[in-house]
C-alpha positions, 0 to 999 in steps of 0.5 A, spaced: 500 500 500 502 507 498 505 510 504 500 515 506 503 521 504 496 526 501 499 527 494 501 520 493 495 517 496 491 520 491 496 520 485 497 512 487 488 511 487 488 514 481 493 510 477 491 503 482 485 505 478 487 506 470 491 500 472 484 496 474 482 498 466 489 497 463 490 490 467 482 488 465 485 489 458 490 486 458 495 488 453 501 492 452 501 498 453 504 506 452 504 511 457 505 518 453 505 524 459 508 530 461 507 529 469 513 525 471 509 522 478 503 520 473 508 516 469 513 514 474 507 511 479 503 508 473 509 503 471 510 502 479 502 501 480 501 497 474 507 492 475 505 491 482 497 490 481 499 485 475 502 482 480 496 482 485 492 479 481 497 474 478 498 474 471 505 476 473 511 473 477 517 478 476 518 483 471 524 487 468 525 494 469 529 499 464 530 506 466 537 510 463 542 509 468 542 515 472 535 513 474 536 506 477 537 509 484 532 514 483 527 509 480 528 504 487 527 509 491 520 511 487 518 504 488 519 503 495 517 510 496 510 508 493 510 501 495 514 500 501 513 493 503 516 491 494 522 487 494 526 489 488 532 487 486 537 493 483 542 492 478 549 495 480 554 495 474 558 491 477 553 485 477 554 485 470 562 483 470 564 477 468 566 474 475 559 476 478 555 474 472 553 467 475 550 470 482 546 475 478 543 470 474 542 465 480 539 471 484 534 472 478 532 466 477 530 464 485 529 470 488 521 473 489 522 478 487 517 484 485 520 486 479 529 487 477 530 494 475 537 495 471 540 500 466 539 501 459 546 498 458 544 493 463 538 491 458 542 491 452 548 486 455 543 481 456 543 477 450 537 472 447 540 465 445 544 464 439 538 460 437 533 465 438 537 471 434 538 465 429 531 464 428 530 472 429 536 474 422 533 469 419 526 472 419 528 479 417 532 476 411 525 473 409 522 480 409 529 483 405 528 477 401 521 479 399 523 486 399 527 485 394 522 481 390 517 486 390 522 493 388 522 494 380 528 492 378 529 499 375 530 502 382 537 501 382 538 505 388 533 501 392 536 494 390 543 495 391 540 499 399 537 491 399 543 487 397 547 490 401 542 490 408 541 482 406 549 482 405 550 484 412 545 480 415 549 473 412 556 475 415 552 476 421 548 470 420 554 467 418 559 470 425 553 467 429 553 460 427 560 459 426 561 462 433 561 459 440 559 463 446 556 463 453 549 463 453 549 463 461 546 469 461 540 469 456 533 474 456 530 467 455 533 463 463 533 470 467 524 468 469 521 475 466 514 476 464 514 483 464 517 488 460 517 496 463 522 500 458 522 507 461 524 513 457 522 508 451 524 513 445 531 511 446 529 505 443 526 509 436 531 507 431 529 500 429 530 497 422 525 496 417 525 492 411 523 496 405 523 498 398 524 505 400 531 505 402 532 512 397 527 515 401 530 521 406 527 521 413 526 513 412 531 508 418 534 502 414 539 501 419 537 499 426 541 501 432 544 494 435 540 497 442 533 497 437 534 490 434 535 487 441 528 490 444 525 488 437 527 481 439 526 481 447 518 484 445 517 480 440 519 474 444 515 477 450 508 478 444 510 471 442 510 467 448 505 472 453 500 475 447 501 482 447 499 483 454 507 483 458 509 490 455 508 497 458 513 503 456 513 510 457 515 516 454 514 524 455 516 525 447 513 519 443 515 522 437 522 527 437 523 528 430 519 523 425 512 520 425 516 513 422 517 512 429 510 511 432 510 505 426 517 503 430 513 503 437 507 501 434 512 495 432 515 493 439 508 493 443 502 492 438 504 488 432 498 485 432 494 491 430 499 492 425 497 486 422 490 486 424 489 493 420 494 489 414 500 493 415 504 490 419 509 491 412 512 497 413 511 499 406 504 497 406 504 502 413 507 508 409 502 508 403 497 508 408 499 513 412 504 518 408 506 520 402 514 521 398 514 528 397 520 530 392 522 537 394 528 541 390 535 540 394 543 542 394 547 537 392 552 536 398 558 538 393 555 545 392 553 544 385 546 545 383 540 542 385 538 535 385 530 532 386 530 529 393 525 524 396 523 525 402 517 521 407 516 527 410 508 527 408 503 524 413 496 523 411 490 520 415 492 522 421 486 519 425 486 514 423 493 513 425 492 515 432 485 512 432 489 505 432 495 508 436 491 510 442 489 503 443 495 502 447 498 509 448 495 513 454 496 520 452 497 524 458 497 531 456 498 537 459 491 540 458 488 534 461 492 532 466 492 540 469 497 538 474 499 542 480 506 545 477 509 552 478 506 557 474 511 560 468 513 567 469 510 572 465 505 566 462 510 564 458 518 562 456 522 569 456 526 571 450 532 574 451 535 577 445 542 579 444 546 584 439 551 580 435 558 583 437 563 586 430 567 579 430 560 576 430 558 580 424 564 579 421 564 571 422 557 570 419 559 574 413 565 570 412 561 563 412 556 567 407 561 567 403 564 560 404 557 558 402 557 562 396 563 558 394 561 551 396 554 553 392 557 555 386 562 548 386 568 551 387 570 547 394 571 540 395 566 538 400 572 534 404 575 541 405 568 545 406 560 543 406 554 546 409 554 541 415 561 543 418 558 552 416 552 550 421 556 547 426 560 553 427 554 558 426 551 554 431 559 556 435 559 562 433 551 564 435 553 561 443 559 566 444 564 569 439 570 566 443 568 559 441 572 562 434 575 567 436 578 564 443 582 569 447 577 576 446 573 579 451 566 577 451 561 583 449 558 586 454 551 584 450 552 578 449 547 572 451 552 569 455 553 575 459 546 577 459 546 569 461 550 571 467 545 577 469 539 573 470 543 567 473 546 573 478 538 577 479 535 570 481 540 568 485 539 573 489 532 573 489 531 567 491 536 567 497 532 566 502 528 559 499 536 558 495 533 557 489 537 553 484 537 554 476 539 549 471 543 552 464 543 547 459 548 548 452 550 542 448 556 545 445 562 548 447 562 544 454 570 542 454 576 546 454 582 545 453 589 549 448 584 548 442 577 550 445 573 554 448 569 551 454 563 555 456 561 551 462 568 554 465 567 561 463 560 561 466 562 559 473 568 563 472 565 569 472 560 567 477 565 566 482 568 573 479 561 576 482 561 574 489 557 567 489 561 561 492 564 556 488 561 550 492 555 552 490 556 551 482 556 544 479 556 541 472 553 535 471 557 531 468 562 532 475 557 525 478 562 519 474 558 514 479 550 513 480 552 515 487 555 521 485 549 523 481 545 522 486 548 526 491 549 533 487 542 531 485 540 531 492 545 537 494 540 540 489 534 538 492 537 541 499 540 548 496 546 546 497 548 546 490 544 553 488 547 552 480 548 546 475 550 547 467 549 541 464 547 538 457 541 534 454 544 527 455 546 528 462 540 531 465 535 532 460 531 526 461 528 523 468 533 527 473 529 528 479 532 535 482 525 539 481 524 540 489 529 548 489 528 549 481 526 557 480 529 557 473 532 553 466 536 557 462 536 554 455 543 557 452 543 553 446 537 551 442 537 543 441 535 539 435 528 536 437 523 539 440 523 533 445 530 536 448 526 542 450 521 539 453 525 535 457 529 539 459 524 544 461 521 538 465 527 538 471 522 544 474 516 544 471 513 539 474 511 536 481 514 536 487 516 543 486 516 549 492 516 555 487 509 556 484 512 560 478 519 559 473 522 562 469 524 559 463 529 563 459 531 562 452 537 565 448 538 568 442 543 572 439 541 576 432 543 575 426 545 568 427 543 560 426 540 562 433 534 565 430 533 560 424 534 554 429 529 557 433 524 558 428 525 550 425 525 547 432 518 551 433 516 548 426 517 541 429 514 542 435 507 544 431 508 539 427 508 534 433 503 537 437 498 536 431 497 530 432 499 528 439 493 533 442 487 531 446 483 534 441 481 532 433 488 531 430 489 534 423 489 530 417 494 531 413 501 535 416 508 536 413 513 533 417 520 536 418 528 536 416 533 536 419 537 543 421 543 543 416 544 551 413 543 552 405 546 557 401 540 560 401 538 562 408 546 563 410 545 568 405 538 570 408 542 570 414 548 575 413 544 579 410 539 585 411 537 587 406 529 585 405 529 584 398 534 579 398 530 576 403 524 576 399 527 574 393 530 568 397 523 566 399 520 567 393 525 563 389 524 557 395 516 558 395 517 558 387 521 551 387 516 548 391 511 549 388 514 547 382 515 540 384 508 540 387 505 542 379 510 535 377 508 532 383 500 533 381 502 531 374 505 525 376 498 524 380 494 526 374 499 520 370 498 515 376 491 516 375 490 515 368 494 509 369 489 505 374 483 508 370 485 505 363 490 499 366 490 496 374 483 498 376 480 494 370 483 488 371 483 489 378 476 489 377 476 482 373 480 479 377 475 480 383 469 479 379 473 473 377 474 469 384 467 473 386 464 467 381 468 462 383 466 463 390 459 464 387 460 457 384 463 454 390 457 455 394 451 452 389 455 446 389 456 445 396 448 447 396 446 442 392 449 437 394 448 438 401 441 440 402 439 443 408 438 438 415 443 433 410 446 429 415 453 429 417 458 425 412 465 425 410 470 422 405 476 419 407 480 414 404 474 411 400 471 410 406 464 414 408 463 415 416 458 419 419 459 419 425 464 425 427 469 422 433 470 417 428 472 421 422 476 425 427 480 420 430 482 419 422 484 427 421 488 426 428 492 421 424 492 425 419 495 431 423 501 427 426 504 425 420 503 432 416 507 435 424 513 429 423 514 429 416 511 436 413 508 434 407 500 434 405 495 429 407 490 428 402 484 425 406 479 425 402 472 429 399 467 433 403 460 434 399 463 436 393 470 438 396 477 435 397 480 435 403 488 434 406 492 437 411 497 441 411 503 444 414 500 451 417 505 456 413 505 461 418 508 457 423 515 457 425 518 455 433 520 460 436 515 466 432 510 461 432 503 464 429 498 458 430 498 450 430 502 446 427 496 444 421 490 446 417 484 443 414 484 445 407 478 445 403 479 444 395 473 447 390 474 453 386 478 456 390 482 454 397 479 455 404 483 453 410 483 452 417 486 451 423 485 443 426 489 441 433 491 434 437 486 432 442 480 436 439 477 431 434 469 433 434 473 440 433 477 438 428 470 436 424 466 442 426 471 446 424 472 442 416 464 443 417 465 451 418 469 452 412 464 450 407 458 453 411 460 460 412 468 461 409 465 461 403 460 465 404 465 470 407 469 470 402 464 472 397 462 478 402 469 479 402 470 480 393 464 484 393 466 489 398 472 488 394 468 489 387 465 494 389 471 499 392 474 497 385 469 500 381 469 506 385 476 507 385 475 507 378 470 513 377 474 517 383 480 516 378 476 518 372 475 524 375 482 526 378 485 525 371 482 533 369 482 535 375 488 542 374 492 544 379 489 546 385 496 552 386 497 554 378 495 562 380 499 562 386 505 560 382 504 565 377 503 571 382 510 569 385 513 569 378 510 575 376 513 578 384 520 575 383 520 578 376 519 585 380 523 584 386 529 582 380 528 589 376 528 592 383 534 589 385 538 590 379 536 598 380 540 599 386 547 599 388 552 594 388 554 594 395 550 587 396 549 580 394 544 578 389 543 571 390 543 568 383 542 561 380 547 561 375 554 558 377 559 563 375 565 561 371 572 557 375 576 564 374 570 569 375 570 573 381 565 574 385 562 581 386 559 582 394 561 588 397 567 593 399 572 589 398 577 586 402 581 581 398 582 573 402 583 567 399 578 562 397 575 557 395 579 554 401 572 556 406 575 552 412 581 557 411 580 564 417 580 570 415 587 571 419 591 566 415 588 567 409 594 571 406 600 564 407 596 561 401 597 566 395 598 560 391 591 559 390 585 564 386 582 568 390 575 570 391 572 576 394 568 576 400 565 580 405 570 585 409 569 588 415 571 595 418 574 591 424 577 584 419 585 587 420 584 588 427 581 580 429 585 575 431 586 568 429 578 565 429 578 558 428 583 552 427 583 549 420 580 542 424 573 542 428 572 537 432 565 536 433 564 537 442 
């Protein structure tokens, strides 16, 4: 029973109460919500009443390793009389291995809580990952015979994934290791996985390997739960499995397919699209969309599964097992945000910060027009030294002083105001930045310059910590508790280390968001150390920082972008039904230039030139859609239409045999071998026969006929031993068509009655089942009759915009030279680019700085945008970026 604390009690009989309807139910289940009590106590409460209730013995518990301690302490805190058993890392060495099976194994316990790199260092049997390998290169195998051939990229994808898997299959076969410690020997029958979406990268066999926003290889920590689920679904039915999760879908909805495979694949299968590919037409679509090409050189069609339709009906059969708890229904007791809202805190680019951007809008005008080998310089590494150089200008330029103006500074300000301001309750505040964590003679490390500069201000250096100082559980878990009590009043940490599951809410008064994340997740977990239960203020301030002028500004507006894309459809109201789903936050040329410059006709023509692209592709991707359904209506509809009409009248036929020659009351009677019997334990004694020998050797059975029909038993098709579907044979009836039947040992009159069935009902359902077909099929066809002259819906947008970049164009043309007018055109090898008051460097070597520009006159040079204070900057950033 909860220990009666008022909150916990309440919180405990609510959760007891969902437990009762989810164990009632039965299956396996997703918890989806904001509230770390709801989701924490929900697990605690439904494992321990499944264990009331005896449908299980003991369950594994799989919480990120920071939160095995914690997530104990939760347990016993809720449940004190729970026997738990919790993982320490050295259970998992090799001398301690034995006793931490044995311990498993015989101990009566509640439930085993271990780390996620615990989990992952439990195997499955050799045998079982065998049989698993070789089910998915069934599934590339079929892939493979299913992509036209034509489609090079996507076969040799799949030759490659079916090559990998053989050496693999190989390996494992050849090789001899310890199974002492395997999933299947440790007696768990019940799977809680928190934080679940560190499992989101699954592998999926599929035709679309050319596809952006696609997963075709599995993170290794993904295929083992694959295969632990799928042996759990297999051995219990879907009923053994609860996750949970505050962010289901970070940064795609390809991976509500990937949860949906871990917990309810019978759903999948039931909707019939338990195929990847099947799922994907049914609920998105491929759109192409104009992109760089990653050399600079032009522009290439890319396609990119980034359309998803049908949307509820998607979350229709996702909130079957899925409880979604969102903040608007849940109305939780957390602090109230300051203001009612985050608060934006914007700074003013300093002189090397304006010069830097510049300097990289001219390394994108290189890579744009092909002038630099991506191996030297590319998009991806001017993003990541944007994303530097908008956190704080001594990330490129090491040893300057800081701008008063900056957002670091203006960081230090806030840190300082709320400290003082919550002296008397010592409120804590969390910083969190992803980039430019460690220092060392190359790199300039923000953490240290941070607490350095607190220090400076009067505030104690005992009072500041990072979070990645706690190398042990027990370490974290003291800096944890030192915040809980005010000891600590300061942590600066990155997402990994403290963005999920952190249990530090109790002093929390503000989260300072430095840098800005890629997912939108990140930000909602990190948000979530204070805003939640448990806290003592009842209002937050959650500050963001951006400085202008910089990748801050298009990083927040992306990430802003992803998240409306994920709140459309995970909300507690009508999702849409259709929503554009978003890429991943890598500068173009384009929006480099949009950024560097300020000049608002640049920026309007840089838009226009986009909305004109894609609404070009849109025009190609309407006439594709006129061409595909020109095609069903003159080719596959009509013989798909033949087709059922085809088998409607076989099945049609079937029946009016079995009815005239088994009229109604006709008494029972059944053909096998030559010999009539009417009586049915009889003849099932006869079929029983017949299934063992089609058990032990695997081939048909031919038994006989049944009024008209011929019957045999076969081997189940869908049976195999570890992923078995079924029982080992089926009763098939031949007439026109193939009816069949599942038939066991033991059940002799079952057997008959189930032979009898098929004649009596299946055919009658299958002639319901062709002319529904029929019928959608001739609708079909009609729909796509009149789709074929239907005119693009956008043509007078499109031409508007046209019209409109024409004049932006003349515009352009009439004013000074001063400023860069983006074009389309590559300029020659040897032209000079024209872009502003002239200060010569060196280029195309973009990697190069601006300082040590002048030790390569030995190459062209290229002109690029100076500024006054160029002479006067130190060297800015090394040749080499490390990525921190």
């Amino acid at each position: 029973m909860c220990k009666f604390e008022p909150k916990l009690l309440l919180m405990e009989r609510r959760m007891t109460g969902n437990c009762h309807v989810r164990c009632g139910a039965g299956e396996n289940s997703e918890i989806i919500s904001k509230s770390y009590l709801s989701s924490s106590f929900e697990m605690v409460a439904t494992a321990m009443e499944k264990k009331r209730l005896g449908l299980i013995s003991k369950g594994c518990i799989v919480v990120p390793k920071h939160l095995t301690l914690q997530m104990a302490s939760e347990w016993i805190r809720l449940y004190p009389n729970a026997k738990l058993l919790v993982a320490r890392p050295e259970d998992f060495e090799k001398s301690n291995r034995q006793k931490f099976i044995a311990r498993c194994v015989t101990g009566e316990y509640d439930a085993v809580i271990m780390s996620f790199t615990q989990f992952e260092r439990i195997p499955m049997s050799d045998e079982y990952r065998k049989q698993f390998m070789e089910r998915e290169l069934n599934e590339i195998m079929n892939a493979l015979e299913e992509v036209d051939s034509t489609d090079r990229v996507s076969v040799k994808s799949l030759e490659r994934q079916k090559m990998k898997l053989e050496e693999r299959l190989e390996k494992l076969t050849s090789s001899k290791k310890d199974n002492s410690l395997c999933f299947e020997k440790l007696g768990f029958d019940y799977l809680v996985c928190d934080e679940a979406h560190n499992y989101k990268n699954c592998f999926v066999a599929t035709k679309m390997s050319n596809v952006a926003g696609v997963q075709t290889t599995a993170a290794q920590k993904s295929e083992d739960m694959l295969m632990k689920t799928q042996y759990l679904n297999n051995k219990y039915g879907c009923n053994n499995i609860l996750y949970a999760t505050g962010t289901p879908v970070s940064n795609s909805m390809v991976e509500l397919y990937v949860m949906q495979r871990y917990l309810r694949p019978d759903l999948l299968k039931k909707a019939g699209v338990e195929n990847f590919d099947d799922w994907a037409s049914t609920f998105g679509e491929v759109v192409s969309q104009l992109e760089m090409k990653p050399a600079g050189d032009g522009y290439r069609m890319k396609n990119r599964f980034s359309k998803f339709v049908n949307i509820p009906e998607l979350m229709q059969m996702y909130k079957e097992f899925a409880d979604i708890q969102t903040a608007d229904m849940l109305k939780l007791d957390v602090p109230d945000l300051k203001t009612g809202k985050p608060i934006i805190i914007s700074a003013k680019p300093d002189d090397r910060q304006k010069a830097y951007m510049k300097e990289l809008a001219a390394r994108s005008e290189a890579i744009h027009n092909g002038n630099v080998d991506p191996s030297v310089d590319n998009m991806l590494r001017i993003t990541h030294e944007a994303r530097l150089l908008g956190l704080d200008s001594r990330c490129i330029f090491q040893n300057v002083e800081p701008s008063p103006d900056s957002k670091v500074m203006k960081l230090l300000d806030n840190l300082e105001q709320n400290y003082h301001d919550t002296a008397e309750q010592k409120g804590a505040q969390i910083v969190f930045c992803d980039i430019a964590i460690n220092e060392d003679a190359e790199h300039f490390s923000v953490y240290e310059a941070i607490k350095s500069d607190l220090v400076k201000r009067g505030i104690p250096r005992e009072e500041i910590c990072f979070a990645g100082d706690a190398k042990t559980d027990r370490a974290r878990a003291e800096m944890f508790e030192q915040l809980r009590n005010g000891e600590k009043r300061f942590i600066i940490a990155s997402t990994s280390k403290l963005g999920t599951g952190a249990n530090v809410q109790d002093k929390i008064c503000a989260i300072h968001h430095l840098d800005i994340p890629w997912k939108p997740s990140d930000l909602t977990q990190q948000d979530g150390r204070g805003v939640r239960q448990g806290n003592n203020f009842d209002e937050i301030g959650i500050y963001h920082y951006l400085t202008e002028e910089t990748f801050d500004g298009y990083m927040m507006g992306i990430i802003t972008n992803k998240a409306k894309f994920i709140n459309q459809i995970m909300t507690s109201k009508d999702p849409v039904r259709v929503s554009e789903d978003v890429d991943e936050m890598v500068l173009t040329y384009s929006e480099m230039q949009a950024i560097a410059t300020g000049n608002p006709l640049i920026k309007e023509k840089i838009s226009l030139d986009n909305d004109i692209a894609m609404l070009k592709t849109l025009e190609a991707e309407h006439k594709k859609s006129v061409f595909k359904m020109q095609e069903l209506a003159e080719r596959k509809l009509p013989v798909m239409i033949d087709n059922y009409a085809d088998l409607l009248q076989k099945a049609s036929a079937d029946i009016k045999a079995f009815q005239e020659q088994h009229p109604d009351n006709a008494e029972f009677s059944i053909e096998i071998g030559g010999k009539f019997f009417d009586e049915r334990a009889e003849a099932g004694e006869h079929i029983e026969k017949a299934i063992i020998k089609c058990s032990t050797t695997g081939e048909s059975v031919k038994l006989g006929k049944y009024f008209g029909f011929d019957v045999s038993i076969e081997k189940n098709p869908a049976n195999s031993s570890f992923f078995e579907a079924g029982t080992p044979c089926v009763a098939v009836l031949q007439g026109n068509l193939k009816y069949t039947s599942e038939v066991s040992l033991g059940n002799n009159i079952g057997n008959i009655r189930r032979i009898e069935n098929l004649a009596g009902s299946q055919i009658n359902q299958k002639i319901q089942q062709f002319s529904a077909s029929l019928e959608k099929a001739k609708n079909d066809l009609e729909e796509a009759k009149s789709n074929v002259s239907k005119p693009f819906e956008r043509s007078a947008e499109l031409d508007e915009k046209i019209k409109r970049i024409a004049v932006v164009n003349a515009e352009l043309s009439k004013s000074s030279n001063d400023e860069q007018i983006p074009v389309s055109d590559t300029p020659a090898q040897d032209e000079p680019i024209d872009i502003a008051p002239k200060v010569m460097i060196t280029m195309p070597t973009p990697a190069m700085t601006m300082a040590n520009a002048d030790r390569m006159n030995a190459t062209p040079q290229r002109e690029v945008i100076p500024s006054p204070q160029l002479d006067k900057l130190e060297n800015p950033y090394k040749t080499k970026h490390k990525s921190r």
